[in-house]
C-alpha positions as CSV (number, residue, x, y, z in Angstrom):
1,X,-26.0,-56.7,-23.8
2,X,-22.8,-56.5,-22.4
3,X,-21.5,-53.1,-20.8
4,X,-17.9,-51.7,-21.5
5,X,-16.9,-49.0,-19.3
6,X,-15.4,-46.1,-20.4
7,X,-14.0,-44.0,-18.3
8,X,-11.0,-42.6,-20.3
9,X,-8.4,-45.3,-19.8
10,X,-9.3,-48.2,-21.5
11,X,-8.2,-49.8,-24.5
12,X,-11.9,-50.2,-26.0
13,X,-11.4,-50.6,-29.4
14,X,-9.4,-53.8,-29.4
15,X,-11.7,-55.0,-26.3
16,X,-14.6,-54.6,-27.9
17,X,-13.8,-56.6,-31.4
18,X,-12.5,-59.2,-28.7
19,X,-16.0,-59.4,-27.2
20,X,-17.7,-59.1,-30.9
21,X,-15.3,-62.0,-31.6
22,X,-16.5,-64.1,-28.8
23,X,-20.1,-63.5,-30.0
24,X,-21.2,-60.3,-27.7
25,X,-23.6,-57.8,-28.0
26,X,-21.7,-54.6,-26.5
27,X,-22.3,-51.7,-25.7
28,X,-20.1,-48.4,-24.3
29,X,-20.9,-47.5,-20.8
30,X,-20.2,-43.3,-20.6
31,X,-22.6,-42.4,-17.8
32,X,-23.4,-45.1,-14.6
33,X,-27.0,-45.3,-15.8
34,X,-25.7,-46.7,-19.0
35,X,-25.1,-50.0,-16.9
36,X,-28.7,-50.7,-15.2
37,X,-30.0,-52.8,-18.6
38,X,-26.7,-54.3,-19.1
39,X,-26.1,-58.2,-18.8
40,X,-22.9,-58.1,-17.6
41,X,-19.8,-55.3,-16.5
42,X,-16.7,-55.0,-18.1
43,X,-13.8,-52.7,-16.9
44,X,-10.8,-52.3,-18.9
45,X,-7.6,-50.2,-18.3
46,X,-4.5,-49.7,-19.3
47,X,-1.8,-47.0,-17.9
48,X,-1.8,-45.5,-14.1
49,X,-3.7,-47.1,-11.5
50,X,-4.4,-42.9,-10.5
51,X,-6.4,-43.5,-14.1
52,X,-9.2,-45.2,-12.2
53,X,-9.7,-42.1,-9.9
54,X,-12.8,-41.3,-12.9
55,X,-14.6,-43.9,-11.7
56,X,-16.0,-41.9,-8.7
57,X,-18.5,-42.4,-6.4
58,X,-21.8,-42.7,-9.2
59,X,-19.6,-44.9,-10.6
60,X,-18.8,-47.5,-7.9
61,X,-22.0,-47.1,-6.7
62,X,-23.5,-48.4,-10.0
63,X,-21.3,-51.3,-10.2
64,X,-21.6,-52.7,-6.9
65,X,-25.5,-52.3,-7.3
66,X,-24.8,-54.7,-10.0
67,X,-22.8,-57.0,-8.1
68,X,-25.0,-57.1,-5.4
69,X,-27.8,-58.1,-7.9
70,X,-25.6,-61.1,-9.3
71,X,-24.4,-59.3,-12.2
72,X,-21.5,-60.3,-13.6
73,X,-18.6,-58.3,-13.4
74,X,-15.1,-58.6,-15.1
75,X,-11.7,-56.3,-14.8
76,X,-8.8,-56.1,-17.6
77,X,-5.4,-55.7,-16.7
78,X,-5.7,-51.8,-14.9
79,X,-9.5,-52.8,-14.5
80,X,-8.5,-56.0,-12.7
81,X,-6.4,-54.0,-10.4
82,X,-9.5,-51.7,-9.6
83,X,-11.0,-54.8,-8.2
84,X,-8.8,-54.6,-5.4
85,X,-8.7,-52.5,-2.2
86,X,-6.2,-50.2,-3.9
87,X,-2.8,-50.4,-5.6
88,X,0.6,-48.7,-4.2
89,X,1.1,-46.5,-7.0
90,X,-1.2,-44.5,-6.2
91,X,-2.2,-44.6,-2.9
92,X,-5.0,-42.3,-2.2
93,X,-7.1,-43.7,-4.8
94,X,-9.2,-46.0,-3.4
95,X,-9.8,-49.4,-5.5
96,X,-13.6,-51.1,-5.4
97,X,-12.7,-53.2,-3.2
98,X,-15.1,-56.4,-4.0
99,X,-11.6,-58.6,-3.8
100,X,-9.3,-57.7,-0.4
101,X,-5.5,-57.0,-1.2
102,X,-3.6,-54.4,-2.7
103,X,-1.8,-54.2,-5.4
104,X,2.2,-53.7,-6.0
105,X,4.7,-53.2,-8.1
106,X,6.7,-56.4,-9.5
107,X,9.6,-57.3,-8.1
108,X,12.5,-56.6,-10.7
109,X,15.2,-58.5,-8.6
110,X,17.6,-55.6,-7.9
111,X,17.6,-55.0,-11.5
112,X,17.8,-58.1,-13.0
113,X,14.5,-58.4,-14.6
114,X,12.8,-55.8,-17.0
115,X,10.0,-54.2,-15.2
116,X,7.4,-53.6,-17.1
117,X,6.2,-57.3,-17.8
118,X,5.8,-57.6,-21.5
119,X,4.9,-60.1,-23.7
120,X,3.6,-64.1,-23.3
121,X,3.7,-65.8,-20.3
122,X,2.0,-69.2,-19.1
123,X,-0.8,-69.5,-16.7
124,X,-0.9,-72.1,-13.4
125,X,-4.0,-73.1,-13.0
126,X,-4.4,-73.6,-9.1
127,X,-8.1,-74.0,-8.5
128,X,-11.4,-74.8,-10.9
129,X,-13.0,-71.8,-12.3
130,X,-15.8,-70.8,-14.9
131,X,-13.4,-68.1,-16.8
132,X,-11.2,-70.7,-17.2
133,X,-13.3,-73.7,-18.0
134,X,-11.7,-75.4,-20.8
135,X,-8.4,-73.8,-20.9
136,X,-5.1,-75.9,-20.9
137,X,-3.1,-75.7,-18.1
138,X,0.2,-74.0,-18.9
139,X,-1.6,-71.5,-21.9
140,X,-0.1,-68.6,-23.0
141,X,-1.4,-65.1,-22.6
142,X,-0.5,-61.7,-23.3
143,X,0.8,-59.4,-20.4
144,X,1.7,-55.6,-20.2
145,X,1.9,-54.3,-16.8
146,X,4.3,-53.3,-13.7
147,X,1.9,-53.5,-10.9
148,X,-0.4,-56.7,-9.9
149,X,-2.5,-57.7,-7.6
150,X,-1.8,-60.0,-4.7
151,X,-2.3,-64.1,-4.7
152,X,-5.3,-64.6,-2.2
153,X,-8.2,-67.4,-1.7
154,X,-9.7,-65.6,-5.2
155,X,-7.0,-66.1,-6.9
156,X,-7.6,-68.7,-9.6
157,X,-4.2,-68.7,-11.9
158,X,-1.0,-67.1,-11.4
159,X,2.0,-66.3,-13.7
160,X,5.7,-65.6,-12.5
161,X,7.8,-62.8,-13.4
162,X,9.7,-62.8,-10.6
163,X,7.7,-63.7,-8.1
164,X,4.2,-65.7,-8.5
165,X,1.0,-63.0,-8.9
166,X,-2.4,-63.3,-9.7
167,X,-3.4,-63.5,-13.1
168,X,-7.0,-64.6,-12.9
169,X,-9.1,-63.8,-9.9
170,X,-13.0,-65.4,-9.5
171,X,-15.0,-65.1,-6.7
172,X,-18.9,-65.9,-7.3
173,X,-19.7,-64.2,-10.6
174,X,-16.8,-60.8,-10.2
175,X,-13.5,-62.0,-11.8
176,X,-10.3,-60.5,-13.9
177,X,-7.5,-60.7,-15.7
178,X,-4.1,-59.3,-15.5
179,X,-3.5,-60.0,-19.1
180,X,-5.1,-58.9,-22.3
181,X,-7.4,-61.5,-23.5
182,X,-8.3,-59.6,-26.7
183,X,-4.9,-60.1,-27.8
184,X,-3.9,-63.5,-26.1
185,X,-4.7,-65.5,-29.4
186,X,-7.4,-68.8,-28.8
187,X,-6.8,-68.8,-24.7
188,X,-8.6,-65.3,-24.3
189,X,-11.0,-65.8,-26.9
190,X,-11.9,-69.0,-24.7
191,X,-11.9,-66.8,-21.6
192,X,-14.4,-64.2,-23.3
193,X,-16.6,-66.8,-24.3
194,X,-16.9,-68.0,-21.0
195,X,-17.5,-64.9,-19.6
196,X,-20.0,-64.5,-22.3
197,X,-21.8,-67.4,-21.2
198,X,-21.9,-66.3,-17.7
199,X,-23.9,-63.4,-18.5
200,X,-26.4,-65.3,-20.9
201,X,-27.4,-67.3,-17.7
C-alpha cells in the first residue's frame, strides 16, 4: 500500500486515479502514523512552497524514519520542492532536506518569458535512473510551476524554460518530479509504474 500525504495542498484526487491507473493500492496519509504500514511515500503539492509549512515536525520525522528504513519516497511538483533544503519564496520554511539545494524562482528573462511555466515541455535525460527506466529521451510532460529546484549530482533529467532546471531528481530510493505525471499522458503513467515497482521490491 502506497501512502499519499495529505497535508492540505495537494492535488489528491487526480494523483491518486494516476496511481490506481498505474496499478496501486493507495491510501490517504492524514496523521504521520498513517505512514508506518505503507510501502512507499508520496508527497504531492501544488500552490505556495509556505503550503508545506503543515508538514511539521511529526511529520518530517515520520518520513525520514521511512527513508532511513529504505522506504521509498517520491515528491510532486510543490512536494518535489519540499525535498529540498528550502525554496526562496518562502524562506523561513524549512524544506526536508534529504536532497541539498534550494529552490528559486524561474528566470523570466527581463520579461520575456511567461512565468508561471505552463504546459508540455521535453525531458533531457542526463544520467540512468529507475523512475525513468524505459522512457524516451526527449518525452513530453506536463508542467505548472514558477519555482524549481536546483540541477545538482541528483539531478536525473532537466527541462528548459529559460534556463535548464531539474525535473527529475533520484538518489537511492527518494526521487521527484517537477511535473505532473498524473496528467503527462503515457510518460507519467511509465514513471508511476516504475515507482510502483520500486515499492513492490
Amino acid at each position: 500500500m502506497i501512502a499519499l500525504v495529505d497535508y492540505g495542498a495537494g492535488n489528491l484526487t487526480s494523483v491518486r486515479k494516476g496511481f490506481a491507473a498505474a496499478g496501486a493500492d493507495v491510501t490517504l496519509a492524514r496523521a504521520p502514523g498513517d505512514l508506518a504500514d505503507a510501502s512507499g511515500v508520496v508527497v504531492p503539492g501544488v500552490g505556495h512552497f509556505g503550503a508545506t509549512s503543515s508538514l511539521e515536525e511529526a511529520w518530517t520525522e515520520a518520513i525520514l524514519r521511512g527513508v532511513d528504513d529504505g522506504r521509498p519516497l517520491f515528491g510532486i511538483c510543490l512536494g518535489m520542492q519540499w525535498l529540498f533544503d528550502g525554496s526562496t519564496e518562502a524562506p523561513e520554511c524549512r524544506g526536508l532536506g534529504v536532497l541539498a539545494g534550494r529552490c528559486r524562482r524561474l528566470d523570466d528573462r527581463g520579461g520575456t518569458l511567461k512565468i508561471p511555466h505552463v504546459g508540455w515541455n521535453a525531458l533531457t535525460i542526463t544520467r540512468p535512473s529507475t523512475l525513468l527506466a524505459g522512457l524516451a529521451e526527449g518525452a513530453y510532460v506536463y508542467f505548472t510551476h514558477s519555482y524549481a529546484g536546483p540541477v545538482t549530482d541528483a539531478t536525473c533529467a532537466v527541462s528548459v524554460h529559460g534556463d535548464s532546471f531539474a525535473a527529475v531528481v533520484e538518489r537511492e530510493h527518494v526521487g521527484g518530479v517537477q511535473f505532473h505525471p498524473e496528467k503527462s499522458g503515457e510518460a507519467g503513467l511509465r514513471i508511476l509504474r516504475n515507482f510502483v515497482a520500486l515499492c513492490a521490491r
